[in-house]
N, C-alpha and C positions, 0 to 999 in steps of 0.2 A: 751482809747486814740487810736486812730486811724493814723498809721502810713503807709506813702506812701512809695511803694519801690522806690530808685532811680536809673533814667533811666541809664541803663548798657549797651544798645546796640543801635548802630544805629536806627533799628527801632521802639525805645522808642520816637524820637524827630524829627525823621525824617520828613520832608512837603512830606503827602503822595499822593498828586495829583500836579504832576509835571505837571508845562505848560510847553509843549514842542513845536517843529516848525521844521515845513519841510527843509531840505536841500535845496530845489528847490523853498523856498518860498522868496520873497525878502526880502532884509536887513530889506528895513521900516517895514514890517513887523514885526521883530524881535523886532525892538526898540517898536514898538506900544503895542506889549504883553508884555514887561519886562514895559515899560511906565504905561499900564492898571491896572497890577498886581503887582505891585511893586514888581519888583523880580531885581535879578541885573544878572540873567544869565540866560540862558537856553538850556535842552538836547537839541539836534539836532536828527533827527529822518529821513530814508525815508520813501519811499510812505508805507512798510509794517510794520513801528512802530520799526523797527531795529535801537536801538543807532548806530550812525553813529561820534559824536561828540557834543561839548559846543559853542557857543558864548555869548560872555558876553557884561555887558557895555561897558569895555575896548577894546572891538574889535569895536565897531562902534565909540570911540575917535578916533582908531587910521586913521579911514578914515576919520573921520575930521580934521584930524589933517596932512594928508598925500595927497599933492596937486591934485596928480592922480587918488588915490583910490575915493576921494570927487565928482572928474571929472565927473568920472562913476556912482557917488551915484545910479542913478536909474535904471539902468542895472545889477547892483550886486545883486548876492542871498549869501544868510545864509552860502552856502556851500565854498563861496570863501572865508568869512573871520573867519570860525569857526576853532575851535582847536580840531584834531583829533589826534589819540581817546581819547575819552572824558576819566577823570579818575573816575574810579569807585570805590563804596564801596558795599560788601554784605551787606544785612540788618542784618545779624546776628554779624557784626564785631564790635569789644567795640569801644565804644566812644571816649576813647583816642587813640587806634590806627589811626582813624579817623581821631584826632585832630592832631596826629602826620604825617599821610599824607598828610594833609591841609599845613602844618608849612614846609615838608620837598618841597612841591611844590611850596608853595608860590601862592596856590589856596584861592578862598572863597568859592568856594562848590565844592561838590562830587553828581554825580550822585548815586544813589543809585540803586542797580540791586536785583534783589531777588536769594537767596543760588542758586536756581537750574535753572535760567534761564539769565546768563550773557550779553545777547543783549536787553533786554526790562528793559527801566527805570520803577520805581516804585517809584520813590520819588526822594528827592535832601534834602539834608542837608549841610548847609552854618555854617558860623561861626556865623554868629547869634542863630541860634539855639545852636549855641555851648556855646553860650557868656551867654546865658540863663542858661543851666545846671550849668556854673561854676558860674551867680550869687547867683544861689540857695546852692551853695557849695556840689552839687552833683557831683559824676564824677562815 
């Protein structure tokens, strides 16, 4: 019998190719890559790949939803309505610490950084991935 260990740390579940998006790049932008890829957020990034911050679904609502910011739709970049800085997790960090970050922020993902290089995303883990671990009754 063949038994699977279960996943203990971050980068057991981790999505390890983050799409990420320019600071500098426009909103549509942003909405077109979380659209493409079905993702509901994504790192923020400048021109040299340095996390800078998150924008999520919920930041392009709130410009449809918000008379002036809508105004502007097409003059806006990434960088005006993204949430800095983005919250991070090492890949070596347990999964419930994780889940307990997620819960204490009232976040649905965590950028993911690697032990020894805390400016460059390396992945993202969401509660989906999270939702996943606990249906399999792993933690």
């Amino acid at each position: 019998m063949t038994t699977t260990a279960a996943p203990a740390v971050v980068a057991d579940v981790m999505n390890s190719e983050p799409i990420v998006v320019r600071a500098d790049a426009p909103l549509s932008e942003a909405a077109d890559l979380m659209e493409r890829h079905r993702v509901s957020g994504l790192p923020v990034v400048d021109h040299e790949g340095v996390l800078l911050g998150v924008v999520s679904r919920t930041d392009l609502v709130r410009v449809f939803a918000t008379q002036y910011l809508w105004a502007n739709w097409p003059g806006l970049s990434v960088r005006h309505m993204m949430t800095s800085p983005a919250l991070t997790v090492r890949c070596s960090t347990p999964l419930l610490a994780a889940a307990q970050t997620m819960e204490r922020h009232r976040v649905h993902r965590l950028v993911v950084v690697a032990d020894d290089e805390p400016t460059r995303p390396i992945g993202v883990i969401s509660t989906s991935d999270l939702a996943q671990v606990v249906a399999g009754g792993r933690r």
